[in-house]
Every structure is written in C-alpha cells, then in structure tokens.
C-alpha positions as CSV (number, residue, x, y, z in Angstrom):
1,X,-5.0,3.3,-24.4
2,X,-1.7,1.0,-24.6
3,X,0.5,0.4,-22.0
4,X,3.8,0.7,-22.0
5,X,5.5,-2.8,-22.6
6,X,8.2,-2.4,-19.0
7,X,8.9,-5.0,-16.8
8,X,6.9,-4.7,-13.6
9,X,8.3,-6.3,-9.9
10,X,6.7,-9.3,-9.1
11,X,6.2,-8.9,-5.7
12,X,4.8,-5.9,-5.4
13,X,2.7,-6.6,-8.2
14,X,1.4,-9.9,-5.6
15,X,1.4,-6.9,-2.7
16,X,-1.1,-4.7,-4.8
17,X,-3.1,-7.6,-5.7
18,X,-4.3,-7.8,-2.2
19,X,-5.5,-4.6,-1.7
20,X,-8.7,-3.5,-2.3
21,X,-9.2,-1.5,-5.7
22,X,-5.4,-1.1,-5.9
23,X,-5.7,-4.9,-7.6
24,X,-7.6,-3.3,-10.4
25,X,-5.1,-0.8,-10.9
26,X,-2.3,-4.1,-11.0
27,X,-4.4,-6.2,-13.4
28,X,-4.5,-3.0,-16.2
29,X,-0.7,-2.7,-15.8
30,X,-0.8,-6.3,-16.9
31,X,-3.5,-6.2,-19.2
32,X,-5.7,-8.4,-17.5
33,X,-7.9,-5.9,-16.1
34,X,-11.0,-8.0,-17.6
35,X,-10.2,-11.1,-15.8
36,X,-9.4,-9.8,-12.5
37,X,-12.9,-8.1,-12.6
38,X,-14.8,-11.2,-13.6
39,X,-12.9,-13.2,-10.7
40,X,-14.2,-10.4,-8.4
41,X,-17.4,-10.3,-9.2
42,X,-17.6,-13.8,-9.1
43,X,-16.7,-14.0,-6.0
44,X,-18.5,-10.9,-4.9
45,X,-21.4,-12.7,-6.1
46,X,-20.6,-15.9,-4.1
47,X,-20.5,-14.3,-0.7
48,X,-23.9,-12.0,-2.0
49,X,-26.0,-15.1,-2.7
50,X,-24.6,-17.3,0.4
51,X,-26.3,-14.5,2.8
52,X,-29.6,-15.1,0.8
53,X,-29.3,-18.7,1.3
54,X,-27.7,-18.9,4.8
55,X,-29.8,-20.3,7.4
56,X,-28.7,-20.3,11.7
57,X,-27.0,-23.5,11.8
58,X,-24.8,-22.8,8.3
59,X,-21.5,-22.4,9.0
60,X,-19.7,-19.1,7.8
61,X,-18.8,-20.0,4.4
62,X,-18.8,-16.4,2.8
63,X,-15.2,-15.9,5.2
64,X,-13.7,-18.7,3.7
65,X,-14.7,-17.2,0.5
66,X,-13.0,-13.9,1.1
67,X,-9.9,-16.0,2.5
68,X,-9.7,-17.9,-0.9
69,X,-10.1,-14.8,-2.8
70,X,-6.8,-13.7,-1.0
71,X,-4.7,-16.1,-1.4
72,X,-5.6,-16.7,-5.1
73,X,-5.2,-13.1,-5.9
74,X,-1.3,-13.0,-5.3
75,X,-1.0,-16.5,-7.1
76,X,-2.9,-15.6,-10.3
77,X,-0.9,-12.0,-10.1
78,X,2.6,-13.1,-10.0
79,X,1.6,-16.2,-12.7
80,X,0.2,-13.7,-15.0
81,X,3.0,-10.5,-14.2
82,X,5.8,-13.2,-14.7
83,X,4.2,-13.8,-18.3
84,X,4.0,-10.4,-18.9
85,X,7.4,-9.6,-18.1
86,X,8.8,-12.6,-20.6
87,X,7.1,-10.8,-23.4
C-alpha cells in the first residue's frame, strides 16, 4: 500500500520513535519500516543472548544496550524523516 508523499514533523516523528511499537508505526510513515525492524531485533537479540552469557560478576551490559537503543532511535528518525521530507 503507498503512502501518501506529505511532509511529516520532525520532532514528533523523534518523540514516536521512542516509544514502544508506536516507532514501528513512525518508520512505515517513512518507509523505513524494514530497517527500523532489523535495528530492533538486533538489538532485541543483543540483550537476549547477553542473559545467556551473563555470569555474577558481569556488569549490566543489556541496560546500556536499551540506553543506546534510545538514543539512536530519535537520531536515525529525524536523519531519515528529514530525507523523507526533501523528497
């Protein structure tokens, strides 16, 4: 199904991105529903196979994992929904 080619605001196109499932919804308005799903995954997957790993004396990576995610997300969002809005 296209999308309509409109402008979309920036910054609540970076507030949506930080929500949970709502970023999915932000990346199709975009058209870059695809990559936002393999970047969570791959993150999903990171955190999943850090708790199979972890031992007691690891540190808590899988947070900073989560924390990276988050502050990507906005950054990759307002790159890509800049882009999109030049077309």
């Amino acid at each position: 199904m296209p999308i309509k080619q409109e402008k979309y605001s920036v910054k609540i196109q970076m507030i949506l991105s930080v929500i949970p499932f709502v970023n999915l919804w932000a990346a199709y308005r975009i058209e870059k529903l695809r990559l936002c799903l393999v970047i969570q995954l791959s993150f999903g997957l990171l955190v999943v196979l850090w708790y199979f790993i972890e031992t007691s004396g690891s540190p808590k990576v899988d947070v900073w994992i989560i924390i990276i995610e988050f502050v990507t997300s906005p950054v990759w969002m307002r790159y890509f929904t800049i882009k999109w809005n030049e077309k």
